[in-house]
N, C-alpha and C positions, 0 to 999 in steps of 0.2 A: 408724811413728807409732802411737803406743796409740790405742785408743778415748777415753779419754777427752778428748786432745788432738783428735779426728777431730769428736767433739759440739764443743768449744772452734771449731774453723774451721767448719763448718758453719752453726752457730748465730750467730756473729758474720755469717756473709754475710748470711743472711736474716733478721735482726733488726737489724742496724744498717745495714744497705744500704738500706731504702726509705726510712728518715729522716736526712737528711742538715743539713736545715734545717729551717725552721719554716716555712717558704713554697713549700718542694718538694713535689710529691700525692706523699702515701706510695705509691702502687703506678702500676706503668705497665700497660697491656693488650697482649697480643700486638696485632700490625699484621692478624692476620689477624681477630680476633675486632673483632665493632661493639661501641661501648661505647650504654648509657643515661645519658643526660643529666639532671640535672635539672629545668632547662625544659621537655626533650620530654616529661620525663613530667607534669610539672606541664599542657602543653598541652593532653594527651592525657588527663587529668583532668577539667579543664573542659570538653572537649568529649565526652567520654560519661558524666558523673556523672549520673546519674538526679533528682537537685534540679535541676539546670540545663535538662533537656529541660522536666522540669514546669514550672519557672519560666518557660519560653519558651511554654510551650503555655498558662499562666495569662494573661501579657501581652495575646498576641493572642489569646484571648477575651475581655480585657476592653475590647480596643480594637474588638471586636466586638458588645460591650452599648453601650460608647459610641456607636458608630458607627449603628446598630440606635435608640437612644434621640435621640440628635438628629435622626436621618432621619425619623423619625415627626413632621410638622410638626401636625400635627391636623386635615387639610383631609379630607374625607370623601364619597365620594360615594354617594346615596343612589337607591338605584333600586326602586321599589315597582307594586304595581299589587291590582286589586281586579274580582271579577267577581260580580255579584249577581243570582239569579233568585229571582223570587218570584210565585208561584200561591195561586190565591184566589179568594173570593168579593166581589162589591162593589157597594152600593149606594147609588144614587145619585139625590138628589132635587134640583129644582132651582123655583121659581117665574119669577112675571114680575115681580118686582121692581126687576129690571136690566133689562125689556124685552125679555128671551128668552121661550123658548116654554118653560110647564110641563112639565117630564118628570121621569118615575119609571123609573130601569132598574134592574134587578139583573140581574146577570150574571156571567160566570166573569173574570176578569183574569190580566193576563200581566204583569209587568214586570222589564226587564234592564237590569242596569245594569255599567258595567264603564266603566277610566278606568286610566292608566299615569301614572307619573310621572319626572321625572328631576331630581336635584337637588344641592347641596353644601351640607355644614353645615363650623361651625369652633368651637372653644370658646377663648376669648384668655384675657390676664391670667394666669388662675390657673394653669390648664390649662399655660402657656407657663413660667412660674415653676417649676412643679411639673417640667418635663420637661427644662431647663437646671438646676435644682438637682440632678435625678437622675443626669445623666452628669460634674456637677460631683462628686458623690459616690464614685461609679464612682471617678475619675481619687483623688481624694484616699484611699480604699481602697486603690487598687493600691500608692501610695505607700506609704502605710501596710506595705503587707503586702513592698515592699522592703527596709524594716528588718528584720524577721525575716526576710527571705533571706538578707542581709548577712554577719548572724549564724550563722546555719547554716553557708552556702557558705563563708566563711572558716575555720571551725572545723574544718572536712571539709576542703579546701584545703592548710590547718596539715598536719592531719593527714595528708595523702599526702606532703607536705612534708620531715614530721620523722620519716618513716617509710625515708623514701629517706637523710637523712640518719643516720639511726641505722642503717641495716643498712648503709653507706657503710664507717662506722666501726667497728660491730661486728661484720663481718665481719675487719678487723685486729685487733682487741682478741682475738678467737678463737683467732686464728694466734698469736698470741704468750702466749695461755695455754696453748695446744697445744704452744707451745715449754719452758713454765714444767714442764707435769706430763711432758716427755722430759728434762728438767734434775732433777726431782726422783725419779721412774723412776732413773735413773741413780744419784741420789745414795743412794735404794731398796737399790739391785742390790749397790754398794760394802758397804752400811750391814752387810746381810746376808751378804756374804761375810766380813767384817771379825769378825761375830755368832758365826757358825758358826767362825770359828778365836780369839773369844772376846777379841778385841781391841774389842769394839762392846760397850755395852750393851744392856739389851731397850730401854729407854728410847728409843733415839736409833733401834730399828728400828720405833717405835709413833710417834715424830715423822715420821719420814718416810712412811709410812703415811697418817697421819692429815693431812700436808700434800697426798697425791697424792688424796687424798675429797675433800678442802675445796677442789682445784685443779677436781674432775671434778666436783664442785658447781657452781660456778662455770662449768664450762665448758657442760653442761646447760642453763642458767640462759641465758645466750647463747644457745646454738643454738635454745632455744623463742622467743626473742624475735624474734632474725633473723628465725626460719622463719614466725612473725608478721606481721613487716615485707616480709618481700619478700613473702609470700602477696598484702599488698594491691598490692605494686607491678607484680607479676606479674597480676592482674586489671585493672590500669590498662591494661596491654600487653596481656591478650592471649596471654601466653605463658605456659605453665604448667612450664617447663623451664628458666626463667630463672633464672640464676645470680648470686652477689653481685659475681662476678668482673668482669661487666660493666657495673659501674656505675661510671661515671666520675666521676672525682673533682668534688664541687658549687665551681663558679666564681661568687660571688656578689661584683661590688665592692664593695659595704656593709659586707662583713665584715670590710674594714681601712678604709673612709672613714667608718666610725661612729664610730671613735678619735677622731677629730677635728669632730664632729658639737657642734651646743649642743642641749639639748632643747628652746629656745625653736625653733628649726629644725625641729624633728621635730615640734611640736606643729600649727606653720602647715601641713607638709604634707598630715597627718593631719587637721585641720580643709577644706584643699583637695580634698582627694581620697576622704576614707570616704563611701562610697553612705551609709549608715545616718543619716550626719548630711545629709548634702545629701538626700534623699532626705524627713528631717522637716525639713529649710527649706523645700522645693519645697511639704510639705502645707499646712506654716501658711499659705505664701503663698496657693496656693488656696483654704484652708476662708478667707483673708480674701476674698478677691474672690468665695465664694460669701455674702457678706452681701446684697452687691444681692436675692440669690434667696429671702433668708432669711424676709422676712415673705408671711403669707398675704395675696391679694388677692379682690378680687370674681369669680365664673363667669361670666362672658359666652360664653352661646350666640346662634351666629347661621348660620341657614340661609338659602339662596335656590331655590326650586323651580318646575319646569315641571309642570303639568298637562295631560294632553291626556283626555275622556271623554266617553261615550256613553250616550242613555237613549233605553230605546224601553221603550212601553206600548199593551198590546191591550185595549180592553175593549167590547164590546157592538156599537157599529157606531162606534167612536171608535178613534184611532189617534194615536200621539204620537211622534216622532222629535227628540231632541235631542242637538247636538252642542259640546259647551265646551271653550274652552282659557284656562289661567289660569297669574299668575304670582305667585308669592307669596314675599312675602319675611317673617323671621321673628326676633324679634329676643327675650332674655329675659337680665335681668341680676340673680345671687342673691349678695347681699349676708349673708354670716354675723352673724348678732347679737353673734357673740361674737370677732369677729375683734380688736378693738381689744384684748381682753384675752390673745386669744392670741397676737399677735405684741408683746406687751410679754414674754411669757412666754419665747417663741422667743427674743427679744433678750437675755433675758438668761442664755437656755443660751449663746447665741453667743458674748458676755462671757467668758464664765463657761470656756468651753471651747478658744478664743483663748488666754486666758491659761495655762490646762493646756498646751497643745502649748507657747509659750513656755518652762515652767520644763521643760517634757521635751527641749528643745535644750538646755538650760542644764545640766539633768543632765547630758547623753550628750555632753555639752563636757567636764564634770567627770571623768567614768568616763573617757572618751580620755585626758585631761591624765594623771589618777593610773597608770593604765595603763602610758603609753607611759613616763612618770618612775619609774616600777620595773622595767620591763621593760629602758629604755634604763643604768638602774644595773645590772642583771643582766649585761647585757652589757658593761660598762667594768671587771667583775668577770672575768669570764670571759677577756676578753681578756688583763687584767693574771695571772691563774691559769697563761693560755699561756705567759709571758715566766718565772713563776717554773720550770714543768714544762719549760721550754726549756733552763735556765739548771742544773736538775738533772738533765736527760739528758745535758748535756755532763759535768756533773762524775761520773754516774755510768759515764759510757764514760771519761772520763780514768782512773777508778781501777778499771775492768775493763782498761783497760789496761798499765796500773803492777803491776796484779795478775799481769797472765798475762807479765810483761818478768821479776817475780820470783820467779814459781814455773820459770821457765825459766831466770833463770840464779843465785838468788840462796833456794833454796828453802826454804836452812836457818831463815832470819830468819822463818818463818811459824810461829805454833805449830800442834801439830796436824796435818792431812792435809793438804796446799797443793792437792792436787787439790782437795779439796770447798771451802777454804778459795775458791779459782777458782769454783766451779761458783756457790756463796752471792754472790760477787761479780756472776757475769752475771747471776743470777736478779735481785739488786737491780736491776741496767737493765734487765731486762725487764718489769720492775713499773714503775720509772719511763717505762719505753717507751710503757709503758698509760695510766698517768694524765696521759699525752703527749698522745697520742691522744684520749682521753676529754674531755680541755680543750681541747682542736680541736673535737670533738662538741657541748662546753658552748655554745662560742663560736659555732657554726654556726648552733647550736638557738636561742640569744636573738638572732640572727641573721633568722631566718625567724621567731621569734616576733614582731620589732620592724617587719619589714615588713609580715606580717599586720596590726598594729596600726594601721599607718599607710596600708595600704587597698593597698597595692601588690605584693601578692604574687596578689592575685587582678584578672580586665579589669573595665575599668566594666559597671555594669551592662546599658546601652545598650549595650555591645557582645555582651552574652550574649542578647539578643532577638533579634537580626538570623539567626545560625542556626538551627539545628534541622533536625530528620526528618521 
């Protein structure tokens, strides 16, 4: 058996053996080697992405301002006290006009005074307004700030996504450019023996050259991307020795039941299930039921206190001992002058801001619809791309077939070299091989684009709060 017939069997094993159909995984994994999933790594995304810890660790601190602000009811208790000495001089005159006895003393004086209190104060209306507005705010914020997670996490999500799928696939797109520049190598090595015994042109030894640069271009070009893609997927893992070998082929049922999908289907889902929009219904619903909170009211403070105190005083040959206890209750209510004007004010940012969040649903209705109807035609493209690259792999393996039946028994009817004539032939399938491949990849990619879109490639968000570190 010549060599060139030995590349012919070779090359045919491993290039037409992993694709057999359009629905078989181009490659199988030894039994001994574990494969990576795309799930598992999509899991194993979600649960150590560094947006997602934060986002967890954001939550429950805000469920801890809220929690913190309602608990504070405004009841206060008030605990004081007071201790008074005071030294001096004191004079003192007195007649008989009350029927006492005239007297004149001056003398040195003493007096102490001292008294404890214990009590509670509360401040209502406004005070209470002001403190149920505030955790209403809180809540409608965090909402808020789930939209831009949405966005984020799913775009990083995609992204580990389309990264698994593309090195899935360009790890085979490799292998069979690796097979294209040993098919052209080859057809090199002939060119220049053919050269040197002057049966070749320089021409056709500068084609062949110049095809094995533009193949090792090519192949370059790949391997940085790969090395790319799996870098991130080998961080998701963990494993820094991780191979393309063991990624298992992505099992998605979407990727053939969207064939038959309507986009009015895909729109309701996507409106059921994207955090970003439920997420701005949940706010408007709140910011409306924080209207109750919304206008200013009157201050009412109101205290109730115990008194307990003591007075003693020394003067002259007089003595004084007293002892009080008292209850006092305390009431004061501050009416702003200018309230009537600033809750007409308030009412109509409320208006005003109501209606805002309204057309920002109505947007981010819009942007989803446009969305999912181009990305969902991307993929009816993609799909149909497969059926045509399906339909020319066959035809170009029937006529590497036909090919290699008449350079073995019928060689004469070829012009030119029938070996290279052969080799030009397999290389055509092996290019068709690729763009085989490659519209698998298409297809996978508006695949995992179309479910990102529709909120299901990443968990709710209620369920990425309940874990963490």
């Amino acid at each position: 058996m010549d060599r060139s017939r030995s590349i012919v069997i070779w090359a045919a094993f491993l290039l037409l053996g992993p694709i057999r159909s359009e629905g078989q995984e181009p490659r199988e994994q030894p039994i001994s080697l574990p494969t990576v999933t795309l799930q598992e790594t999509l899991d194993r995304f979600v649960e150590n992405d560094y947006l997602v810890q934060e986002y967890r660790l954001d939550w429950k601190a805000t469920d801890a301002d809220v929690e913190q602000i309602l608990n504070t009811d405004g009841w206060a208790l008030d605990l004081g006290g007071r201790q008074e000495i005071l030294e001096g001089k004191r004079l003192e005159t007195r007649n008989d006009s009350l029927g006492r006895s005239p007297r004149r003393a001056y003398d040195h004086v003493t007096e102490r005074e001292h008294y404890f209190l214990v009590g509670l104060s509360n401040s209502f209306l406004e005070e209470t307004r002001k403190r149920k507005a505030d955790a209403m705010q809180e809540k409608i914020d965090r909402l808020d700030d789930v939209v831009d997670f949405d966005v984020a996490f799913r775009t990083a999500t995609l992204n580990a996504a389309l990264a698994f799928a593309g090195a899935f696939y360009d790890h085979q797109v490799l292998d069979l450019v690796k097979d294209e520049m040993e098919i052209e190598q080859e057809n090199l090595r002939v060119t220049e023996a053919r050269f040197k015994e002057e049966g070749a042109l320089t021409i056709d030894v500068l084609d062949a050259k110049a095809e094995i640069a533009n193949l090792n271009r090519k192949k370059t070009e790949l391997e940085i991307k790969l090395k790319r893609k799996m870098n991130l997927i080998r961080d998701v893992w963990g494993l820094p020795d991780l191979e393309p070998d063991l990624l298992a082929a992505p099992s998605i049922p979407e990727e053939t039941d969207f064939v038959n999908a309507h986009v009015g289907e895909l729109l309701e889902r996507a409106y059921s299930q994207r955090d970003d929009l439920e997420s701005r219904l949940k706010a408007k619903q709140s910011f409306q039921e924080s209207s109750k909170y919304n206008e200013i009211k009157p201050d009412v403070d109101f205290s109730v206190s115990s008194r307990y105190g003591h007075f003693d005083r020394d003067f002259a040959d007089e003595g004084r001992h007293d002892t009080d206890y008292d209850i006092r209750l305390d009431l004061e209510v501050s009416i702003p002058l200018s309230m009537k004007r600033r809750n007409e004010a308030r009412n109509r940012r409320f208006d005003l801001r109501s209606k805002a969040r309204e057309y920002e649903i109505l947007a981010n209705r819009q942007t989803i619809q446009e969305e999912i109807e181009k990305a969902f035609d991307d993929f009816l493209i993609s799909h149909e791309e497969i059926q045509v690259q399906s339909l020319l792999l066959e035809q170009a393996k029937e006529k590497e077939r036909m090919t290699r039946v008449t350079v073995e028994t019928m060689p004469e009817v070829i012009k030119g070299d029938p070996q290279r004539e052969y080799r030009q032939v397999q290389r055509d399938r092996v290019q068709v091989q690729e763009e085989y491949l490659l519209a698998r990849k298409d297809r996978l990619e508006n695949t995992l684009f179309l479910l990102s879109l529709l909120g299901e490639l990443t968990p709710d968000y209620r369920e990425l709060v309940k874990g963490g570190r």
